[in-house]
C-alpha positions as CSV (number, residue, x, y, z in Angstrom):
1,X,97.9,121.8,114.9
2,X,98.2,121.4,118.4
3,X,100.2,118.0,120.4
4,X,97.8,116.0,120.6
5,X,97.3,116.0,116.6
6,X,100.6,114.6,115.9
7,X,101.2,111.8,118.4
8,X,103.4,109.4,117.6
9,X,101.1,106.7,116.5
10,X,100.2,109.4,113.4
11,X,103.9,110.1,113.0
12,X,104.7,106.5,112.3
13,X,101.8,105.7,110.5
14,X,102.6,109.2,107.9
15,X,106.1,108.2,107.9
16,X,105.7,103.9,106.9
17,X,103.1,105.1,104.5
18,X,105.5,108.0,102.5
19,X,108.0,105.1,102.7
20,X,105.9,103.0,101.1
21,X,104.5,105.2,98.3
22,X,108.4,106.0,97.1
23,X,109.6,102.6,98.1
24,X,106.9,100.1,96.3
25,X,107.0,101.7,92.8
26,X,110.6,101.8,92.9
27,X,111.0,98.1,93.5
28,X,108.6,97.4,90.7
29,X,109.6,100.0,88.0
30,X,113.2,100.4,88.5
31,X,114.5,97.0,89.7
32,X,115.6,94.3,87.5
33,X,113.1,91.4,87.6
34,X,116.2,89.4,88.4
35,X,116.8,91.0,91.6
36,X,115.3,89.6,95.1
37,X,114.1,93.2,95.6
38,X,112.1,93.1,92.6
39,X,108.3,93.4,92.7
40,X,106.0,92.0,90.9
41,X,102.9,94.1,89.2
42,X,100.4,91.6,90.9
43,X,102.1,92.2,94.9
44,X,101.4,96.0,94.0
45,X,98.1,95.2,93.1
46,X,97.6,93.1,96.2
47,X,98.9,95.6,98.6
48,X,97.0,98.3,97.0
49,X,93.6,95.9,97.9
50,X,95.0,95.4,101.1
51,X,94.9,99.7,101.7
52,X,91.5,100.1,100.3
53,X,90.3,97.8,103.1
54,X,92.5,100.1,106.0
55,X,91.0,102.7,104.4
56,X,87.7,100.5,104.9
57,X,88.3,100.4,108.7
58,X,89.2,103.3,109.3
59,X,85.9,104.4,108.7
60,X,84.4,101.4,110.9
61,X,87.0,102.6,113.5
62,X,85.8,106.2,113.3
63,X,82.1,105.2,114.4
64,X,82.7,102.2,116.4
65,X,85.8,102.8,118.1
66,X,85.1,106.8,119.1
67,X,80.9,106.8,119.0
68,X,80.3,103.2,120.1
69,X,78.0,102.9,117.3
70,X,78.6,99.3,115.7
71,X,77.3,99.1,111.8
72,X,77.4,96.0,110.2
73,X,76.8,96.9,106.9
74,X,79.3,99.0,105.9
75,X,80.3,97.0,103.1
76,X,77.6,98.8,100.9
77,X,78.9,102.5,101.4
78,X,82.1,100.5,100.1
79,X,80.2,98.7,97.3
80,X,78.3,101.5,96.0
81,X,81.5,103.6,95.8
82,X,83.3,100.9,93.9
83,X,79.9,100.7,91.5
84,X,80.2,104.3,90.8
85,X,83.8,103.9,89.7
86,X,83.0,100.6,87.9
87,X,80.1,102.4,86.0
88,X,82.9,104.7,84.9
89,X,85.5,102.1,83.1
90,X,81.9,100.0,81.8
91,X,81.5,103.6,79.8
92,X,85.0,103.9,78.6
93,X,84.8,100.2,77.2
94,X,83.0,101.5,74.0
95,X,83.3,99.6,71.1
96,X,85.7,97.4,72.1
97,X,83.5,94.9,74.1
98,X,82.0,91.5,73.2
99,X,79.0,93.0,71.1
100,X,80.8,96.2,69.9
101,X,77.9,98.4,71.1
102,X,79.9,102.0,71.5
103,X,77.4,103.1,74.3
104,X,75.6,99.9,76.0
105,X,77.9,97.9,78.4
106,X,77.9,94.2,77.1
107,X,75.4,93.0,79.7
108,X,72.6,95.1,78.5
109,X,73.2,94.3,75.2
110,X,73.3,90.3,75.9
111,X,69.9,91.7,77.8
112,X,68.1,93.0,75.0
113,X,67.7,97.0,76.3
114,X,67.8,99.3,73.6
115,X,68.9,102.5,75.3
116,X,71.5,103.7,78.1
117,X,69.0,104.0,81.7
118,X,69.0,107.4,82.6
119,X,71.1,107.0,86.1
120,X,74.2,105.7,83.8
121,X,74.2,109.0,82.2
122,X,77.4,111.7,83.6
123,X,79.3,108.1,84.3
124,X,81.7,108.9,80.8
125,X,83.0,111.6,83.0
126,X,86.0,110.4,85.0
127,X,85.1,114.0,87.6
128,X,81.3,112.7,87.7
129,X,82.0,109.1,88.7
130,X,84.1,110.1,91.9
131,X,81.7,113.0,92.9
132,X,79.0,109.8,93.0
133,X,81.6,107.4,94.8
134,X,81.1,110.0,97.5
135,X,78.0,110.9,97.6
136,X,75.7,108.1,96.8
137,X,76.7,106.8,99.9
138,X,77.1,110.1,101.7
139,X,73.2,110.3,100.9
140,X,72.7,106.6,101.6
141,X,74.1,107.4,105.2
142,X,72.2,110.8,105.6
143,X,68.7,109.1,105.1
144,X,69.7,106.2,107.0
145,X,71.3,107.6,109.9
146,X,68.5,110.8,110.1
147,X,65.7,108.0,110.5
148,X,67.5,105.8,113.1
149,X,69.4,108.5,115.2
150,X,66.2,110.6,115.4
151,X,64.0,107.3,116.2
152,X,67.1,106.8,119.0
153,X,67.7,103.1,117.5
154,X,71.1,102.2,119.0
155,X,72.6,99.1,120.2
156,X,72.4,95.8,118.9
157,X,69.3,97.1,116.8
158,X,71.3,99.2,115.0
159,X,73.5,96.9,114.1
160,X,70.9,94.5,112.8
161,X,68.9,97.1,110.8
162,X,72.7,98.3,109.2
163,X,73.3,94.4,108.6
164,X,69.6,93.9,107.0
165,X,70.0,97.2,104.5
166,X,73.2,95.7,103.0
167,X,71.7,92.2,102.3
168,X,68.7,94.5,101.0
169,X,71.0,95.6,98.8
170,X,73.3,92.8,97.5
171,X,69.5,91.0,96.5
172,X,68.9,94.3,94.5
173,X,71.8,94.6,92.4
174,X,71.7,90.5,91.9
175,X,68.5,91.7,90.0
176,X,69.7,91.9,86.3
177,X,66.8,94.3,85.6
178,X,68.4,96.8,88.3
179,X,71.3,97.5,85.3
180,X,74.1,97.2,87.2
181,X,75.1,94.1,85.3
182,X,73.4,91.2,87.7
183,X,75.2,88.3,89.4
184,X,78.5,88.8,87.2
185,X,78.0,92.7,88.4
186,X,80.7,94.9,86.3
187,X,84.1,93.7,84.9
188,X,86.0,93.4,81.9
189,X,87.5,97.3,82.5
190,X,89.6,98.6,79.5
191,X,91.3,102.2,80.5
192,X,91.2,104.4,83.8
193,X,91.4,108.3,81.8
194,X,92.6,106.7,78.4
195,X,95.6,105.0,80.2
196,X,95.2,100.8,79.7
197,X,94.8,99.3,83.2
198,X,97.2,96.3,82.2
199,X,100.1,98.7,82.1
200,X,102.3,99.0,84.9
201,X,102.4,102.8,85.0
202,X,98.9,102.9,85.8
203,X,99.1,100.1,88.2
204,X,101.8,102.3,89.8
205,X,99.6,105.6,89.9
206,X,96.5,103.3,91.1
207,X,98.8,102.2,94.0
208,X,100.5,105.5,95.2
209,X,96.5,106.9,94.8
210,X,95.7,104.6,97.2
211,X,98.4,105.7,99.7
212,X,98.0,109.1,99.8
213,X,94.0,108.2,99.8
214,X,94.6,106.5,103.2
215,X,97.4,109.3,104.6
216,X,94.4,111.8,104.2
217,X,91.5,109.5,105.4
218,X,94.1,109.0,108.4
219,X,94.4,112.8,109.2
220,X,90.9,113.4,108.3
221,X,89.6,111.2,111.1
222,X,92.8,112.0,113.4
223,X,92.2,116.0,112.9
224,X,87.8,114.5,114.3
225,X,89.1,112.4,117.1
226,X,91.5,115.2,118.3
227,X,89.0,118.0,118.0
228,X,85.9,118.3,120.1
229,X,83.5,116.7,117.8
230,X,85.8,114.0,119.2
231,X,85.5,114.9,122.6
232,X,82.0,114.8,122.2
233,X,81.9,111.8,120.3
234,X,83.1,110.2,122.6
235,X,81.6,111.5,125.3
236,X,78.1,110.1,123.4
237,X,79.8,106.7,123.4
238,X,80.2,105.9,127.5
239,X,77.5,108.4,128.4
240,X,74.3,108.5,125.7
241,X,72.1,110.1,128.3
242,X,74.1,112.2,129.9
243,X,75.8,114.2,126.7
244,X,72.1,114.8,125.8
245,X,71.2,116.3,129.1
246,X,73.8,118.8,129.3
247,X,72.4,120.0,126.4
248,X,74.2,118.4,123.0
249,X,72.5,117.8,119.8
250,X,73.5,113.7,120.1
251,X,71.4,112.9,117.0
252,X,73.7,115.3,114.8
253,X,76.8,114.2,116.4
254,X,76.0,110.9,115.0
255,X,74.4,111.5,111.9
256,X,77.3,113.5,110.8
257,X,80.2,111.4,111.8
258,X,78.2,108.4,110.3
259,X,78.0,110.2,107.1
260,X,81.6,111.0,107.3
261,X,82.5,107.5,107.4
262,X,80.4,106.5,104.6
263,X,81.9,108.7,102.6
264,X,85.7,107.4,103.7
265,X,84.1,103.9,102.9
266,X,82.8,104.9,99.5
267,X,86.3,106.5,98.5
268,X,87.8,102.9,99.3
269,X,85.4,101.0,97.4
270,X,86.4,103.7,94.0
271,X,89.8,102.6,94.4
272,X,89.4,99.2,94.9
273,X,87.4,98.8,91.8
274,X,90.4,99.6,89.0
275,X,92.8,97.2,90.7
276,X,91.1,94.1,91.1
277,X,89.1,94.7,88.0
278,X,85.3,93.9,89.0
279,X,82.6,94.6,91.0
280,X,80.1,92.7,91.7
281,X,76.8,91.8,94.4
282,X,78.9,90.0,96.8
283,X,80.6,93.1,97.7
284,X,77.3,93.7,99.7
285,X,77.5,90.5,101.4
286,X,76.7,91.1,105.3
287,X,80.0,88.8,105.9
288,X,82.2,91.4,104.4
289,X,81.1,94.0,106.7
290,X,81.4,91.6,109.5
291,X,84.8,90.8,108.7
292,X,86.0,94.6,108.7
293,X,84.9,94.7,111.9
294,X,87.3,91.7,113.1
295,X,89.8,93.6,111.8
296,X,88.9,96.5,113.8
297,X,88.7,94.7,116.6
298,X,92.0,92.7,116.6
299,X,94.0,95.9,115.7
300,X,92.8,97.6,118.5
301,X,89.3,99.8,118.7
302,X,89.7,104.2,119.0
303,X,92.8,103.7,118.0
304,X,92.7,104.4,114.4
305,X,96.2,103.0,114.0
306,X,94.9,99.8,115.1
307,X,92.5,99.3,112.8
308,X,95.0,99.9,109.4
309,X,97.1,97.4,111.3
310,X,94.1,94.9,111.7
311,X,93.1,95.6,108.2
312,X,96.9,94.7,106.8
313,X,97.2,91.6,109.3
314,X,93.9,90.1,108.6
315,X,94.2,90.2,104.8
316,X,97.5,89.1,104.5
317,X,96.4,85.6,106.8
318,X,93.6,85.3,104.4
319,X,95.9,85.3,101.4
320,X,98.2,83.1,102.8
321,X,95.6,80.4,104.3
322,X,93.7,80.8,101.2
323,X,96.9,79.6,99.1
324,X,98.4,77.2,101.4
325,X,95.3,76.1,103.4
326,X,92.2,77.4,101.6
327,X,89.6,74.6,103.0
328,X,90.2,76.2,106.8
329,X,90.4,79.8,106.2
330,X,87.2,80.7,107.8
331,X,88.4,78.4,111.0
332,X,91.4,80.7,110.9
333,X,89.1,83.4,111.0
334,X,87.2,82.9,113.4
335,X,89.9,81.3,115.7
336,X,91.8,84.5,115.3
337,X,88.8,86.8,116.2
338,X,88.2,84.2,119.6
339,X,92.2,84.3,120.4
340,X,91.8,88.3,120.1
341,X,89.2,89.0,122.1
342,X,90.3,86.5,125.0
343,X,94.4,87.3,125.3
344,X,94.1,90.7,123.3
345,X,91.2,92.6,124.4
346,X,92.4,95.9,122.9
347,X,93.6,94.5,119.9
348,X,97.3,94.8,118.5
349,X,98.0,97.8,119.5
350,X,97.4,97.6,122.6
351,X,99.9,95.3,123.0
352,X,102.1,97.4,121.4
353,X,101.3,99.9,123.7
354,X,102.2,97.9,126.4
355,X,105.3,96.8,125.5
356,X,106.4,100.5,124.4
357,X,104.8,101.4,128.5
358,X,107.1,98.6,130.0
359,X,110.4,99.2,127.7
């Protein structure tokens, strides 16, 4: 690995995250719930929601920051990632749901079907579920991005035909005859590989998942952005015309980092899934995907750093407005995404990096 690899933004970022991996379950497992340093089981949960959407922007990051290319629906590559997963704990419900049907998931019994559909069958297999959580929206993202990139859609069209495939999407899986459980979508999870999800063992395992999930995603799209496929990348994003001239294939340069980032998106929306305990339609909502670009954008595009601090900082306001203040969150939001763009044009961290330039 050469310098440029391991700068000291990845340093930190490898070093808070190990922290917090030992750190967290510690707290919660080991010390007393009398303590002040005590966590509770539902803060774990909540932070581990919190790194499913960094891992979230990261992937928006990847494409937007380093290839210019700003989707707007990449809520459903994290949707149908958490569906796979979700399909998974629906199977291992068995007998123990509301109609005690040991193979159809309560919703299709309350429906009337009679038999499993054929594209819930391999979803009792924990290995099966995560292969799909990648590539259903690897493939998604392959089709997609093959028929815009070679079309040369870019630009605000891009945007709008992302934005318009995930509300085609969210109306889909509202459908209840799609089988993916309608408007309540797919809750009521029992056991993640016969371990009870209530327990806080699981909880713990769910959580430290999740960490090392975003340390990889992190050097994943570090190890792009510092190789020449980043170079290029780049190089696509402040000069289209000219990277094509001198002869690159731009098309594949952007069909494959756009797959890439599905598929980082997809593995978020898997672990989401088993620690807030549903998924459901709205996860399409074009809003979502609007919002992880906010958080993008006020930690700081191409930075990658940036947008896990975005992702953290923007969900932590929206917890606490939605407690103390939950009739002006999306003021908040908005206000906040106004205030960034005028007095923080690169975001967070590029105030950071000012400050760290002028110390």
């Amino acid at each position: 690995m050469n310098r440029t690899f391991f700068d000291r933004p990845t340093v930190w970022m490898m070093v808070v995250l190990a922290a917090l991996a030992v750190l967290v379950p510690m707290m919660n497992l080991l010390v007393p719930e009398t303590s002040p340093l005590h966590l509770e089981t539902y803060t774990v949960s909540l932070l581990g929601k919190y790194l499913c959407y960094a891992i979230l922007a990261l992937s928006v990051d990847l494409i937007w920051g380093y290839l210019g290319i700003l989707s707007l629906g990449h809520g459903a590559f994290f949707a149908l990632g958490g569906y796979a997963m979700g399909m998974y704990l629906m199977r291992q419900i068995g007998d123990r749901g509301v109609y005690g049907n040991p193979e159809l998931p309560d919703f299709m019994v309350f429906l009337n079907w009679t038999e499993l559909p054929w594209f819930w069958s391999g979803f009792d297999q924990f290995w099966f579920a995560c292969l799909m959580a990648v590539v259903i929206p690897g493939l998604l993202a392959f089709v997609f991005g093959w028929l815009a990139f070679r079309s040369r859609v870019s630009g605000v069209y891009f945007s709008i035909m992302t934005q318009a495939m995930t509300f085609a999407l969210m109306l889909a899986f509202f459908r209840n005859e799609m089988g993916f459980g309608g408007n309540n979508g797919l809750t009521d999870f029992k056991d993640l590989l016969g371990f009870s999800l209530q327990s806080d063992g699981v909880r713990m395992g769910l959580f430290v998942a999740t960490v090392v999930a975003l340390m990889l995603a992190y050097l994943l799209c570090r190890s792009v952005v510092a190789s020449r496929l980043g170079a290029v990348s780049v190089a696509v994003r402040d000069a289209e015309s000219r990277t094509r001239f001198v002869g690159y294939k731009v098309e594949h340069v952007k069909l494959a980092l756009f797959v890439l980032s599905a598929v980082i998106a997809g593995i978020a929306g898997a672990l989401y899934v088993p620690q807030v305990g549903i998924i459901n339609p709205g996860e399409f909502s074009p809003l979502n995907s609007i919002e992880v670009v906010v958080w993008v954008a006020l930690g700081g595009r191409a930075t990658l750093f940036g947008a896990v601090i975005g992702a953290l900082l923007v969900n932590y306001a929206k917890s606490w407005f939605t407690v103390e203040f939950p009739e002006v969150w999306l003021f908040a939001l908005g206000a906040l995404f106004v205030l960034a763009t005028v007095y923080l044009p690169k975001g967070v961290s590029g105030l950071l990096r000012k400050q760290e330039a002028t110390a």
